[in-house]
MIFILUM-720356 format. One record per residue (C-alpha): residue in three letters; x, y, z. Coordinates in pm, whole numbers, padded with zeros to 5 digits, always signed. Layout:
<recs>
alaXYZ
...
</recs>
This chain:
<recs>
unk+00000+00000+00000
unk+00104+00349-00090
unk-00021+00694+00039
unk-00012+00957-00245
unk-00103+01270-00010
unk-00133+01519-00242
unk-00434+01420-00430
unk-00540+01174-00119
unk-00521+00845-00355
unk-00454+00564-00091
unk-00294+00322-00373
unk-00469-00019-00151
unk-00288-00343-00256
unk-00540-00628-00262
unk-00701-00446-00035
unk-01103-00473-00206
unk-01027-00723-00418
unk-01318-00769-00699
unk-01452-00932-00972
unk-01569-00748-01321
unk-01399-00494-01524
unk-01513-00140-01407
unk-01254+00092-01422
unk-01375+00375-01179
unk-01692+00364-00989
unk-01855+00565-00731
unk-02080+00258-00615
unk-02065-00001-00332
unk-01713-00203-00271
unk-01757-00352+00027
unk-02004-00603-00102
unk-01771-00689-00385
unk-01480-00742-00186
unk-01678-00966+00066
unk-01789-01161-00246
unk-01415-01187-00365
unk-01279-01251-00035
unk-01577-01561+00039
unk-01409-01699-00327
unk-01054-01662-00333
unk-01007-01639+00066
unk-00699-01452-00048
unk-00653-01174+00227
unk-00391-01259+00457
unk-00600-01182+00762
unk-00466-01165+01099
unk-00621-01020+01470
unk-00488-00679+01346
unk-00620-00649+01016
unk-00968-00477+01151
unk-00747-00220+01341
unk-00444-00128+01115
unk-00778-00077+00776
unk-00904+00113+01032
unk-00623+00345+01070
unk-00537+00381+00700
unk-00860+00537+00758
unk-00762+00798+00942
unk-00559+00933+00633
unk-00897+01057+00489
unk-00810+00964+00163
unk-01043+01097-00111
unk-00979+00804-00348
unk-00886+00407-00297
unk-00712+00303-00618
unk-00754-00078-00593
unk-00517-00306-00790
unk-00800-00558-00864
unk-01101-00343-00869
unk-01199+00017-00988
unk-01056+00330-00841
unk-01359+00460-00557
unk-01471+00783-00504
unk-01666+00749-00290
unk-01689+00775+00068
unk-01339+00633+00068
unk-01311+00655+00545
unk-01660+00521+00489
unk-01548+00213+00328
unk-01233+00163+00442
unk-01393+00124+00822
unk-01657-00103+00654
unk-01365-00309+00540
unk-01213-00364+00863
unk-01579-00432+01004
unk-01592-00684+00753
unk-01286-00844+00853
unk-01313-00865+01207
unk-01546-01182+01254
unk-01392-01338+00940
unk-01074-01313+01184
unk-01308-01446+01463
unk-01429-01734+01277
unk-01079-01855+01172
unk-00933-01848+01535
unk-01283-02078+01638
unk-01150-02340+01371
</recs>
């Protein structure tokens, strides 16, 4: 991941990871991701992956360029803090197994 702070572009890794071919898109990620993450289980996930998304949050970027997904414009803090909700009980459920 890369922080590009003067046009706010938080360049996020595999960070969102999707399916399709949009190239920019002001529309929902987090479902996507959650979609790609159920069907690759690629994200290396561990019991500080809710906390440090959470914190690249804090950066208030103003776009997420995703290497396997559109760039967002959207609420970028918004999602971001989604994401890491997202992750916590995936974390959860892998520590129960």
């Amino acid at each position: 991941m890369l922080y590009e702070e003067t046009t706010g572009t938080l360049l996020c890794g595999d960070l969102f990871t999707q399916v399709g071919n949009k190239v920019a898109t002001d529309d929902d990620i987090i479902e996507p991701a959650g979609f790609a993450e159920d069907l690759f289980q690629a994200s290396c996930l561990a019991p500080t992956s809710g906390a440090t998304v959470r914190r690249l949050a804090d950066l208030a970027p103003t776009t997420l360029a995703l290497m396997h997904g559109p760039s967002f414009s959207g609420d970028c803090v918004g999602a971001l803090k989604a994401l890491a909700d997202d992750y916590d009980p995936r974390v959860a459920a892998a520590a129960r197994t």
